[in-house]
LOVO-316681 format. One line per 4 residues: their letters; for each residue x, y, z of C-alpha. Coordinates in pm, whole numbers, plus 50000, padded with zeros to 5 digits. Example, Ala and Ser with C-alpha at 12.3 -4.5 7.8 and 13.67 -1.06 7.14 Angstrom:
% residues 2
AS = 51230,49550,50780; 51367,49894,50714
END
This chain:
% residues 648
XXXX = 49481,49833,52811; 49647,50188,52748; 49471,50474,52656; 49272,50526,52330
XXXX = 49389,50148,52198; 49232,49983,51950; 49298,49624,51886; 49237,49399,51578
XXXX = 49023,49087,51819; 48989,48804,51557; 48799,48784,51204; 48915,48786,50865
XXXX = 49189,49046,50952; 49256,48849,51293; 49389,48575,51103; 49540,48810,50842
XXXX = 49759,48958,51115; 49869,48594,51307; 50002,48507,50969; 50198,48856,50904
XXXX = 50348,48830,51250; 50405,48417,51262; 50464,48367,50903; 50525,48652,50671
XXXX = 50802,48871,50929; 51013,48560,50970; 51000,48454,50591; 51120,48823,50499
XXXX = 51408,48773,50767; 51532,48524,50567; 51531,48648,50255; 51659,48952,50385
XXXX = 51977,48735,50477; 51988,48522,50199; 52000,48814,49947; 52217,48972,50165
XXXX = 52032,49262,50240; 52181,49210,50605; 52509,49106,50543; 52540,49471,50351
XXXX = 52481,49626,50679; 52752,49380,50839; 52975,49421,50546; 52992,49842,50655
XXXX = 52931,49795,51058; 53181,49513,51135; 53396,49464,50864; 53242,49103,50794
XXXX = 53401,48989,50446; 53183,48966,50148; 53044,49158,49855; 52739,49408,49870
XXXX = 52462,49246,49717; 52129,49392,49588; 52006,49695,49414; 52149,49989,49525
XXXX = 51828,50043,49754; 51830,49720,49942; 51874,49919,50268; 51514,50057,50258
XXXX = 51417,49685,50250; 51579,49612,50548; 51410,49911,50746; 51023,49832,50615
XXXX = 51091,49512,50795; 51249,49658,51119; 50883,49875,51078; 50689,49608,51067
XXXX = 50838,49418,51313; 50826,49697,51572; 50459,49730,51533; 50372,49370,51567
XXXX = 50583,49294,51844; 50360,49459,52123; 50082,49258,52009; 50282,48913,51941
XXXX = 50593,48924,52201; 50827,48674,52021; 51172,48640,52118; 51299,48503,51820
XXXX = 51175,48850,51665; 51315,49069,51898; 51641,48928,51884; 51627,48988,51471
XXXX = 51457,49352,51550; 51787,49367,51784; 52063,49254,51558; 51938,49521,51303
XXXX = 51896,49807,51511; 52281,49743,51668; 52393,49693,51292; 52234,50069,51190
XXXX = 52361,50200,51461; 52724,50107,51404; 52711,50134,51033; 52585,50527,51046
XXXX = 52823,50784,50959; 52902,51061,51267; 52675,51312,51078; 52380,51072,51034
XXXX = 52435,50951,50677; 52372,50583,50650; 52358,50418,50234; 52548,50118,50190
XXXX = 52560,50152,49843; 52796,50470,49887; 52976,50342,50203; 53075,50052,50049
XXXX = 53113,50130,49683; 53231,50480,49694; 53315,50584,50003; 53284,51003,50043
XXXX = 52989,51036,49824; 52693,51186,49877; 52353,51257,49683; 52520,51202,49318
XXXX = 52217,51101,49160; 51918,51230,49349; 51661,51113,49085; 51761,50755,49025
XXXX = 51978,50622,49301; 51704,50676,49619; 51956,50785,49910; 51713,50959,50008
XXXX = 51412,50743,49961; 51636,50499,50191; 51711,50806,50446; 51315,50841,50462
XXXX = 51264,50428,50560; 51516,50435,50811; 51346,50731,50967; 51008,50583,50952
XXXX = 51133,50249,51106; 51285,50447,51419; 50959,50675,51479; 50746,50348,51437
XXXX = 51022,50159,51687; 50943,50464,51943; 50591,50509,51906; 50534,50098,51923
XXXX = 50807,50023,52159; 50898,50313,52337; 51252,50311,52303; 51475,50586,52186
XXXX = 51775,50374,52062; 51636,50369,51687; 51460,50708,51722; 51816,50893,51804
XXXX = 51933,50715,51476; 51642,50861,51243; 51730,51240,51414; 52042,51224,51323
XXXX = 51972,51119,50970; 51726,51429,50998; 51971,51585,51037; 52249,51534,50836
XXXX = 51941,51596,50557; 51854,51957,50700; 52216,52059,50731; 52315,51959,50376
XXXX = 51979,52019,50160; 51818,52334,50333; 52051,52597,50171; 52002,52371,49840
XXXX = 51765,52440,49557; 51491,52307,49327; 51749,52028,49166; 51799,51911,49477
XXXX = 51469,51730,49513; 51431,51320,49561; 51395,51180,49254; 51158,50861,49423
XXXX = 50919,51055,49755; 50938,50890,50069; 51171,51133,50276; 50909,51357,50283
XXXX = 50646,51158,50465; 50965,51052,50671; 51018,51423,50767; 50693,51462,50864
XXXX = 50640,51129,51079; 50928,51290,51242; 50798,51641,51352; 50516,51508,51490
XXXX = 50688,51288,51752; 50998,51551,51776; 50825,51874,51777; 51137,51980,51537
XXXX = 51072,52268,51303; 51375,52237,51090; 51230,51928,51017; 50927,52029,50899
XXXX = 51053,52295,50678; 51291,52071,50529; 50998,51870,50402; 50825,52210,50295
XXXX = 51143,52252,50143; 51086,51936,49930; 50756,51992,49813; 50770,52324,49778
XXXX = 51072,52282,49520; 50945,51971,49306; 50890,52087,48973; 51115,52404,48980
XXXX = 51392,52254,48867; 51467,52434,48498; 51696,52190,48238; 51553,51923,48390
XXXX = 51611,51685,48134; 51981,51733,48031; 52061,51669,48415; 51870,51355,48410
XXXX = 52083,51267,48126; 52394,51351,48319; 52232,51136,48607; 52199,50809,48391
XXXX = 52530,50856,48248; 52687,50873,48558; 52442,50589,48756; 52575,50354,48449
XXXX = 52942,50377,48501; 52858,50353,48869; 52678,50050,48805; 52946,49899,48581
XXXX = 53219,49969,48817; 53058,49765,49097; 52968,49476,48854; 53393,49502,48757
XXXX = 53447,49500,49119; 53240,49163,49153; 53393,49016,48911; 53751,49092,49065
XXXX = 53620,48968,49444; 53440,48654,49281; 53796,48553,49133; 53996,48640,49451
XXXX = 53722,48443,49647; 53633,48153,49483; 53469,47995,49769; 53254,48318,49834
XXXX = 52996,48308,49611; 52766,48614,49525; 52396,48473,49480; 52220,48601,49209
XXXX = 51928,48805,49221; 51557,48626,49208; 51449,48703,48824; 51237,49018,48800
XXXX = 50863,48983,48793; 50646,48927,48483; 50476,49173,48275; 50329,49161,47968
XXXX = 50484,49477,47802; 50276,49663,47524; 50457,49838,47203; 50673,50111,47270
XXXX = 50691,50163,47612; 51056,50198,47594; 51062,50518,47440; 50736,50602,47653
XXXX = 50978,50617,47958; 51175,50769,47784; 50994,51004,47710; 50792,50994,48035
XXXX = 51110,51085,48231; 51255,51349,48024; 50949,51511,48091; 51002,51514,48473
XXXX = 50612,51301,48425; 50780,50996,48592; 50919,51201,48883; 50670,51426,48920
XXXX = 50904,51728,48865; 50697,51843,48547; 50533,52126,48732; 50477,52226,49143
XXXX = 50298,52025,49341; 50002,52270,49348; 49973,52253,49014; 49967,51869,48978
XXXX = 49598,51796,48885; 49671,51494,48653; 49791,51129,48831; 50130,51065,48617
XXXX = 50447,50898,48589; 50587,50615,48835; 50209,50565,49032; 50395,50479,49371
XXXX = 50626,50769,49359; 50324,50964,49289; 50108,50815,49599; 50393,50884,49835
XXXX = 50385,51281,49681; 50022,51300,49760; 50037,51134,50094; 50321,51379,50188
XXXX = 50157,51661,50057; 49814,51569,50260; 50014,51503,50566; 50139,51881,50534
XXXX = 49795,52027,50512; 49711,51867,50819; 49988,51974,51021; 49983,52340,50864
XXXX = 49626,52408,50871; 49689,52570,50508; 49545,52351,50275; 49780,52449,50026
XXXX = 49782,52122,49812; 49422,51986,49877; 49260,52156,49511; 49496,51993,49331
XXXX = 49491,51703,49500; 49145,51643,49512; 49126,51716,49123; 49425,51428,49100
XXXX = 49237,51194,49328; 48907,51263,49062; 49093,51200,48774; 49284,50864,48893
XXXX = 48920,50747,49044; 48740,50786,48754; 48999,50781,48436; 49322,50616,48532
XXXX = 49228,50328,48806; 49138,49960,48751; 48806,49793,48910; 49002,49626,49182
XXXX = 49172,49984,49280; 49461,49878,49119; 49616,50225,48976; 49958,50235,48717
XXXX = 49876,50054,48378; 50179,50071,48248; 50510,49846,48293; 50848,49989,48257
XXXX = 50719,50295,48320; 50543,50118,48638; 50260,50398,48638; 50045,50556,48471
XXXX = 49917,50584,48144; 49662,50812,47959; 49308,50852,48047; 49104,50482,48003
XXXX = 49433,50328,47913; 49327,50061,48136; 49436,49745,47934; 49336,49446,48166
XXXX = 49634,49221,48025; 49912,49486,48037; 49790,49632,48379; 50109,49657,48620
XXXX = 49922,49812,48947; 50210,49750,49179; 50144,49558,49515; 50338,49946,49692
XXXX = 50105,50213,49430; 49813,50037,49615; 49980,50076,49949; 50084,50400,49870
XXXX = 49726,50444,49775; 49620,50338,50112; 49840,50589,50296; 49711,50885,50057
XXXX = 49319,50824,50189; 49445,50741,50496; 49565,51127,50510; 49285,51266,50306
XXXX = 49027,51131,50542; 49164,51293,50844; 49203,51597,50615; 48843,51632,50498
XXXX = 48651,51402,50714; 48498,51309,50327; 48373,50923,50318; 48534,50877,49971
XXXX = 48854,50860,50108; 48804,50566,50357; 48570,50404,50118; 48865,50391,49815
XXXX = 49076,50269,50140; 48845,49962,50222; 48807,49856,49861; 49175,49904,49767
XXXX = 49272,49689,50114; 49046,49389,50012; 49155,49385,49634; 49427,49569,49489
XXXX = 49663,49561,49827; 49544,49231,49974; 49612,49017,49686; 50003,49105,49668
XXXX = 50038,48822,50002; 49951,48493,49933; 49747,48297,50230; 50093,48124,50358
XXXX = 50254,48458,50360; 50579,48380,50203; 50451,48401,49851; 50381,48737,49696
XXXX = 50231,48929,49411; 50447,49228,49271; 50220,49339,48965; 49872,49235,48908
XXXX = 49739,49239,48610; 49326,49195,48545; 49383,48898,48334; 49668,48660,48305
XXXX = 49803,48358,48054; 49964,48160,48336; 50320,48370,48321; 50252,48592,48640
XXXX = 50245,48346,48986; 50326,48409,49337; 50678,48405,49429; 50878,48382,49719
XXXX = 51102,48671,49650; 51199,48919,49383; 51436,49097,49255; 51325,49410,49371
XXXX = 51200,49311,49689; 50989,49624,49778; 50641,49508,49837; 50652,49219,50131
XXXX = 50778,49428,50398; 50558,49720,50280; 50235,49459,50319; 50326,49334,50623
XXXX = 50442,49744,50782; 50063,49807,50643; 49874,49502,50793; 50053,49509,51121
XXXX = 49925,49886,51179; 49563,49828,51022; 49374,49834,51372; 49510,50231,51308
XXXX = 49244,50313,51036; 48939,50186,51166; 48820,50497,51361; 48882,50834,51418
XXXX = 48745,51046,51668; 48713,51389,51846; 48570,51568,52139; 48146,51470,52098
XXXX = 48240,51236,51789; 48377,50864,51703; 48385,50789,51346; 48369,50431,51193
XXXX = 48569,50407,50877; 48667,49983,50808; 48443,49731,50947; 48688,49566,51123
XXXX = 48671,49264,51427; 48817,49497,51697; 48796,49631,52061; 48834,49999,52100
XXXX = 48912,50201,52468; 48926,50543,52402; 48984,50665,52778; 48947,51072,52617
XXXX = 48553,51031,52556; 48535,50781,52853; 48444,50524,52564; 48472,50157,52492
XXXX = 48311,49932,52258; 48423,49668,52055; 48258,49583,51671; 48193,49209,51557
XXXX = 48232,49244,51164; 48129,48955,50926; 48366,49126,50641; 48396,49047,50391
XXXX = 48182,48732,50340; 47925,48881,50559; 47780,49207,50576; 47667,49232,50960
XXXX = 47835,49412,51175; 47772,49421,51553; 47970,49725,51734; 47875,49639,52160
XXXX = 47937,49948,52403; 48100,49849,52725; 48205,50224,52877; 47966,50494,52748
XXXX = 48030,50866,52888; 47764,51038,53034; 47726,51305,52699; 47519,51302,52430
XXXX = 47769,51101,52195; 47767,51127,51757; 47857,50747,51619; 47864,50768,51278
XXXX = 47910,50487,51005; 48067,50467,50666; 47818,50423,50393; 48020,50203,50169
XXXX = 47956,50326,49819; 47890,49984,49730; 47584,49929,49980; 47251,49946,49799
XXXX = 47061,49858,50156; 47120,49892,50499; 46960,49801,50821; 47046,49933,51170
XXXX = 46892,49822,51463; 46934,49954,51812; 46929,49720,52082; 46675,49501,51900
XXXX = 46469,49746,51762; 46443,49849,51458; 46630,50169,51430; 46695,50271,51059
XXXX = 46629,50136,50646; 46845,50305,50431; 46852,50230,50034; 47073,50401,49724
XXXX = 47090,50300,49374; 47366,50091,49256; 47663,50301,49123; 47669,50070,48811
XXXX = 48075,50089,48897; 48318,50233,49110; 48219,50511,49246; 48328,50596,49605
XXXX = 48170,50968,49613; 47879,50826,49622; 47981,50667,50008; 47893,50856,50284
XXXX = 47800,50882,50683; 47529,50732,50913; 47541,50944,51223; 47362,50811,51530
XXXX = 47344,51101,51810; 47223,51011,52182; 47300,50943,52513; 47484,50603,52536
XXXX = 47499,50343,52770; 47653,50033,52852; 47563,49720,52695; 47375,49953,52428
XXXX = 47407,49695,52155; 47390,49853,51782; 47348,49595,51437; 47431,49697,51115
XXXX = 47322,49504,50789; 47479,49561,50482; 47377,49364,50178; 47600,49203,49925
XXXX = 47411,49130,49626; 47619,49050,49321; 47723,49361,49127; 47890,49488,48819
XXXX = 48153,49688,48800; 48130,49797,48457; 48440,49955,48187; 48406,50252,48057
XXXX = 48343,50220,47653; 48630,50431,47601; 48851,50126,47790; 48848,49974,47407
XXXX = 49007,49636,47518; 48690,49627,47763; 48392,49723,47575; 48083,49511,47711
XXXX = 48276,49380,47999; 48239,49359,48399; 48376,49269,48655; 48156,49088,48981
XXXX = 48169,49239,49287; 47974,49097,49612; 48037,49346,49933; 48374,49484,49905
XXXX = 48500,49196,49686; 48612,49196,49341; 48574,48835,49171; 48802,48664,48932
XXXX = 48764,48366,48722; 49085,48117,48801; 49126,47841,48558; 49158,47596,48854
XXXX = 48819,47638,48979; 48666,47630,48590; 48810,47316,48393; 48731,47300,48048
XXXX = 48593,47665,47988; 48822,47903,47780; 48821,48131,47993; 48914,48438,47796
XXXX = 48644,48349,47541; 48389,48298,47783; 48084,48490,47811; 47835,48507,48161
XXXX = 47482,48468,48160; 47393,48722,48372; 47075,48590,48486; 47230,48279,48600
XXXX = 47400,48443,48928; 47445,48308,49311; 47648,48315,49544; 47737,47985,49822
XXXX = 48010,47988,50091; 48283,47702,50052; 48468,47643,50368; 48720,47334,50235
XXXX = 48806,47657,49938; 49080,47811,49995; 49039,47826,50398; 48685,47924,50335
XXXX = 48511,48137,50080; 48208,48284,49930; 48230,48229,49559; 47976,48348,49271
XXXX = 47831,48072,49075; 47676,48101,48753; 47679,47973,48404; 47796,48097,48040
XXXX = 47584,48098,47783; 47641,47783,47684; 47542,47592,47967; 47886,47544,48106
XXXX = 47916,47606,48446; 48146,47908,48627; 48288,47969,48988; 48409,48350,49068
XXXX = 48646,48369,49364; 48761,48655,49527; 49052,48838,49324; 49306,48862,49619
XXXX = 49308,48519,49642; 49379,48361,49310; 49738,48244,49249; 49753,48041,49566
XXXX = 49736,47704,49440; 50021,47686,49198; 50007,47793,48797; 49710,47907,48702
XXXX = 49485,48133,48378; 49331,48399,48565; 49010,48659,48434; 48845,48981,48640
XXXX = 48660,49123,48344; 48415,48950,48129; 48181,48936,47871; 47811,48937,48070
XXXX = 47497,48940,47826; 47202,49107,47960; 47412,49298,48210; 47149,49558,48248
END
């Protein structure tokens, strides 16, 4: 095993993975080439005849996949996906321009154009993909091929936006994480300060809003001119047919939010361009363009040293945690504007909380933690992995979640596809890396963040062990040393917030009782650290017991759609009632005895689950399943928060 590896072994996340890399990659592939995601890049590299087809930021599609692929094949060699992983890789590297610029929109549709509409058309959003898939090809593969693609991309982006100014800022973040990913394989400072560059200038920009105005204007007639040229290739091929995009997810949209966008744009809110970065101490606008900001701006702290953005962003991360976030970690309320909306606007039925704001979300603590070594961070991470992220892939893994609402009438289901395809390759770039955020560690110190079934050799400390985790049906976790240096060694363990008692015991004995009052919510500051210092040795065996009582998760009074509602938790699971599992019980009329509460696992449910039983007040008779799961057996009414009497 190379050095410092960790390995996802088996477990709930085992399983998770096999289906990502022998399900979900391959199902993507092909919908990649039946939208013709693919054929775009054949259309530019080879001259293949056809139409471009898809939004005009398809391409990034087409890179999260080459990302995920890359990291799962060193841990599932498949031929059949290295072959795909090679077709696109040759395709990119034919279709890029001499200078590095690669967007098939502009190639195709308006050849010699560059950045027109920085806030709305995502060149550079797609720039920032197709770096990130050839730094993840290098680092997972160790080829160059792909790598030599994203630095000349780099590039072209340093040598045309560094003398620019404050309007010349990405209207949807990604780049900048790109940039960033970058300089720390390269070593390349102009890359750096180009993403410096970026954040440094968002929210400069003055006149913001009569250039966005000048930006929809002109993304219109672009727009109609492409649809005019269909129309002209359709009736000069007749036997090439363009398919039509899948039909755009489903959201229940409340009043107004039309002219809340609106609004919410002109503002520079949507773009986060209403102020500097430093400055941004309120979660707003479009919540995954927002999560991607923060990430990028947490990533630069870390490299710098400076901590330039972290006040702010720690304010932000307060305010979305406590004011602007759903109880599954679910963050942007609002459709349309696909973000966020004021304080406790939190509206269970309207809730969008994109499948990518909760990956974005992911990536942000993922940053923060190795910023501030602060529990929090990881603990948000776990819960918004098992809930608001892990519910967007269906158990098959070709059937996906784009918004998830809190409560639904049987409009929203799983589909195969969507028009905007964004989230599927994001899940499956994001589960193929998880064995990445388990630990961290340092010289003297390993620390445990997600109890995750894993083997870890970390040859620097002279350290391996691997941890046996019953998560998330089960809260014991066994973590097994089998190479222990000869130094006194500090393990320490993640608290969850949600943990009211924990055992430890070292090698059979009983080592440590540890107890905290329930949080009555969500409340990751409360998580924390266990740290274990001594003098380790092999076969040192240490159990961890974490109990998973049935809790509520309890809205805040000021959620006014919400008042005297919960939602059940058990470990880091939030639970859902699914009108499959409950016949004959109105569901969104229903209201829980609290007192009636247990919980049972069901192995012929759903592949096997523990589910909360319990009773209304009625007599009639409820099952809670997990939240990420419900959808997955066809049409369905769905519930998270509900009326509980006696909660207290």
């Amino acid at each position: 095993m190379p050095a410092n590896k960790s390995t996802i072994t088996g477990g709930f996340w085992g399983a998770k993975q096999s289906v990502n890399a022998q399900k979900a990659i391959f199902h993507q592939w092909e919908q990649l080439e039946a939208s013709g995601c693919i054929d775009n890049f054949r259309i530019l590299a080879e001259g293949q005849a056809g139409f471009r087809q898809g939004w005009f930021f398809a391409d990034s599609d087409a890179y999260k996949w080459l990302e995920a692929a890359a990291v799962i094949l060193p841990y599932n060699p498949d031929t059949r996906l290295a072959e795909k992983v090679e077709t696109l890789i040759s395709l990119i590297y034919k279709a890029q321009d001499t200078d590095g610029y690669l967007y098939t929109y502009n190639q195709i549709h308006f050849p010699g154009t560059r950045w027109v509409n920085l806030q709305i058309e995502h060149e550079l959003y797609c720039h920032g993909h197709l770096i990130e898939a050839g730094v993840t090809h290098f680092e997972c593969l160790g080829e160059d091929r792909l790598l030599a693609v994203a630095r000349k991309a780099a590039d072209c982006i340093v040598t045309d936006f560094m003398p620019m100014g404050p309007r010349h800022t990405p209207g949807h973040e990604e780049i900048e994480m790109a940039l960033l990913r970058l300089y720390r394989v390269t070593g390349e400072q102009d890359t750096l300060a180009m993403a410096r560059a970026f954040l440094e200038r968002r929210g400069r920009s003055p006149w913001f809003a009569p250039a966005l105005l000048r930006e929809f204007i002109s993304n219109n007639r672009r727009v109609r001119q492409v649809e005019a040229e269909k129309q002209v290739y359709q009736k000069a091929q007749p036997g090439q047919k363009v398919p039509p995009l899948p039909p755009e997810n489903e959201a229940v949209k409340p009043p107004g939010i039309g002219l809340r966008f609106m609004w919410n744009a002109l503002t520079g809110k949507f773009f986060q361009q209403h102020r500097p970065v430093d400055r941004q101490t309120v979660p707003v606008g479009h919540a995954v363009r927002f999560a991607y900001l923060e990430t990028a701006a947490a990533m630069l702290d870390g490299m710098t040293g400076e901590n330039r953005y972290l006040p702010a962003m720690s304010q932000a991360w307060d305010r979305m945690v406590q004011k602007r976030m759903y109880p599954t970690g679910g963050i942007g309320s609002l459709p349309v504007i696909e973000g966020f909306g004021r304080d406790y606007e939190l509206d269970p039925e309207t809730a969008y909380a994109e499948t990518c704001a909760a990956l974005g979300c992911l990536f942000w603590n993922r940053e923060m933690s190795q910023l501030t070594g602060d529990a929090r961070y990881s603990d948000l991470f776990e819960w918004q992995l098992y809930n608001a992220a892990l519910v967007g892939m269906g158990q098959s893994g070709d059937a996906y979640f784009y918004n998830n609402p809190l409560s639904s009438g049987g409009a929203v289901q799983r589909r195969p596809w969507y028009e905007v395809p964004c989230c599927p390759s994001n899940l499956s770039r994001t589960f193929a890396r998880l064995q990445e955020d388990i630990l961290r560690y340092q010289p003297g110190e390993v620390r445990i963040e997600q109890y995750i079934t894993s083997q870890h050799d970390i040859d620097g400390l002279k350290l391996a062990f691997s941890i046996d985790s019953g998560f998330p049906w089960q809260g014991i976790v066994r973590i097994r040393l089998q190479q222990a240096p000869r130094e006194s060694l500090i393990l320490k363990l993640r608290r969850p917030s949600w943990a009211t008692e924990i055992r430890i015991t070292l090698n059979g004995a009983p080592y440590e009782a540890l107890h905290q009052e329930d949080p009555g919510g969500l409340n990751p500051a409360q998580a924390g650290w266990i740290s274990i210092q001594r003098v380790w040795s092999e076969g040192d065996l240490l159990a961890v017991e974490f109990a998973m009582p049935v809790r509520f998760i309890r809205m805040d009074d000021r959620v006014r759609s919400c008042r005297g509602r919960a939602a059940l938790a058990c470990g880091p699971l939030v639970y859902c009632l699914e009108s499959l599992d409950n016949p004959g019980v109105e569901l969104f009329g229903v209201r829980l005895d609290s007192a009636s509460l247990e919980t049972r696992f069901v192995p012929a449910l759903l592949g096997g689950v523990r589910v909360i039983g319990g009773r209304s007040t009625d007599g009639s008779p409820l099952t809670f399943i997990p939240y990420h799961l419900w959808g997955n057996r066809g049409p369905s009414l769905m519930k998270v928060l509900i009326a509980v009497v006696n909660m207290d």
